[in-house]
C-alpha positions as CSV (number, residue, x, y, z in Angstrom):
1,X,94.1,-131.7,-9.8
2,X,94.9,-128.4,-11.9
3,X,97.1,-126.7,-10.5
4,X,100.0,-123.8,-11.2
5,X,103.3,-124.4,-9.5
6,X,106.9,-122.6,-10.3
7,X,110.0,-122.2,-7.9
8,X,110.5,-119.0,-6.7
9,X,113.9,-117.8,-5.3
10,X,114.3,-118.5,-2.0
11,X,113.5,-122.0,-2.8
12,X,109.7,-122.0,-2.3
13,X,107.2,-123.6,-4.6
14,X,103.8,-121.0,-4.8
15,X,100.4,-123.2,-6.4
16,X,97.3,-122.2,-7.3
17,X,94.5,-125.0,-7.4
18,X,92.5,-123.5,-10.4
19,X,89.7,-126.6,-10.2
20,X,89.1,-124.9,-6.1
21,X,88.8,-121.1,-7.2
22,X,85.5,-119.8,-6.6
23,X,86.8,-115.9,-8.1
24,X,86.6,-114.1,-4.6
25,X,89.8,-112.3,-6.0
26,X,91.2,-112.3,-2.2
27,X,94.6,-113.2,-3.6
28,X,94.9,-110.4,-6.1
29,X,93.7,-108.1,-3.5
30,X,96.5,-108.8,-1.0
31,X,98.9,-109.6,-3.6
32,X,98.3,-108.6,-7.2
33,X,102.0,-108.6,-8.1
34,X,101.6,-112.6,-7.9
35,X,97.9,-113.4,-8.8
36,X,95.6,-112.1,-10.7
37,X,92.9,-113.9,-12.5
38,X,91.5,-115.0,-16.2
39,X,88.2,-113.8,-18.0
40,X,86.2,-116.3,-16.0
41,X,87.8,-115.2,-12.5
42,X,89.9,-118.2,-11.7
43,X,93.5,-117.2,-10.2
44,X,96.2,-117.1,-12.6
45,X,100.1,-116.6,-11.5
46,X,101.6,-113.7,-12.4
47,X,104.7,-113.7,-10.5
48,X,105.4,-117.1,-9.3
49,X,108.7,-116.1,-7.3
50,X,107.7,-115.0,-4.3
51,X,110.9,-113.3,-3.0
52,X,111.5,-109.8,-0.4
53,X,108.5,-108.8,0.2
54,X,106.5,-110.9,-2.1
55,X,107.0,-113.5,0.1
56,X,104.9,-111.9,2.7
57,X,102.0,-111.1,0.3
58,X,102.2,-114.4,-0.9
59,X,101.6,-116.0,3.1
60,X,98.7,-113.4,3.1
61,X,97.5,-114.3,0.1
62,X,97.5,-117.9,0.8
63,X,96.1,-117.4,4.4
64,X,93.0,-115.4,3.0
65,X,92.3,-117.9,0.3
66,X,88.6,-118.5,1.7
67,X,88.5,-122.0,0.1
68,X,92.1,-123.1,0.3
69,X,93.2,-123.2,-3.6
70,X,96.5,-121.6,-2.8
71,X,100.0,-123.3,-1.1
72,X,103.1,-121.9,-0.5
73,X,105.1,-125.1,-0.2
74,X,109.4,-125.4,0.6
75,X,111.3,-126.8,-2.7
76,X,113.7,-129.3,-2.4
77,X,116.6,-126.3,-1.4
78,X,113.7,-124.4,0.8
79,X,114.2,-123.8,4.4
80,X,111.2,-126.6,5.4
81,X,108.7,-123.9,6.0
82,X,105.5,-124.8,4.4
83,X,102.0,-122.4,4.4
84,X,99.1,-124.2,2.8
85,X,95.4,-124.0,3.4
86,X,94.5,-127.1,1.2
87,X,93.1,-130.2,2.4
88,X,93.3,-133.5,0.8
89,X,91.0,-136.1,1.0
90,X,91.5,-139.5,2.4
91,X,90.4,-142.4,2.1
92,X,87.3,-142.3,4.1
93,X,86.5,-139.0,1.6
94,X,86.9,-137.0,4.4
95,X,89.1,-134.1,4.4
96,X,92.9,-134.3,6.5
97,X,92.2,-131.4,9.4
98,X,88.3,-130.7,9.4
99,X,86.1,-132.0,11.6
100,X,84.4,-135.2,11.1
């Protein structure tokens, strides 16, 4: 899977899954000090450290993702709090949390 991932400083890991962007630019709408996106339209990081207020962009951000190519996941220090939209598949090939 391609994706971006950097620590920010309150201990949370931010990822954007670059092979799931469709371009809607949702992220960089609700938080352009953290994404932004490359000449095709895919998200790019800007700011991986989602700290202050950041940090509440970033759960917006990653909320609004209409097809779930963003996480904002706890690091090994992080407080256990974990915001992801993303599904993985299992073994079956269905997806964990959608309906079968």
């Amino acid at each position: 899977m391609n994706a971006q991932a950097a620590g920010g400083r309150d201990g949370l890991i931010l990822r954007a899954f670059r092979d799931r962007c469709i371009g809607s630019a949702q992220c960089a709408l609700r938080a352009p000090e953290l994404f932004g996106q490359d000449d095709d339209g895919v998200v790019v990081l800007l700011n991986p450290e989602p700290g202050g207020q950041a940090l509440g962009a970033a759960i917006q951000a990653v909320s609004g993702c209409p097809v779930q190519a963003l996480s904002l996941e706890a690091g090994q220090s992080g407080s256990g709090v974990k915001v992801s939209r993303t599904r993985e598949p299992t073994p079956d090939g269905s997806l964990k949390g959608s309906p079968r």
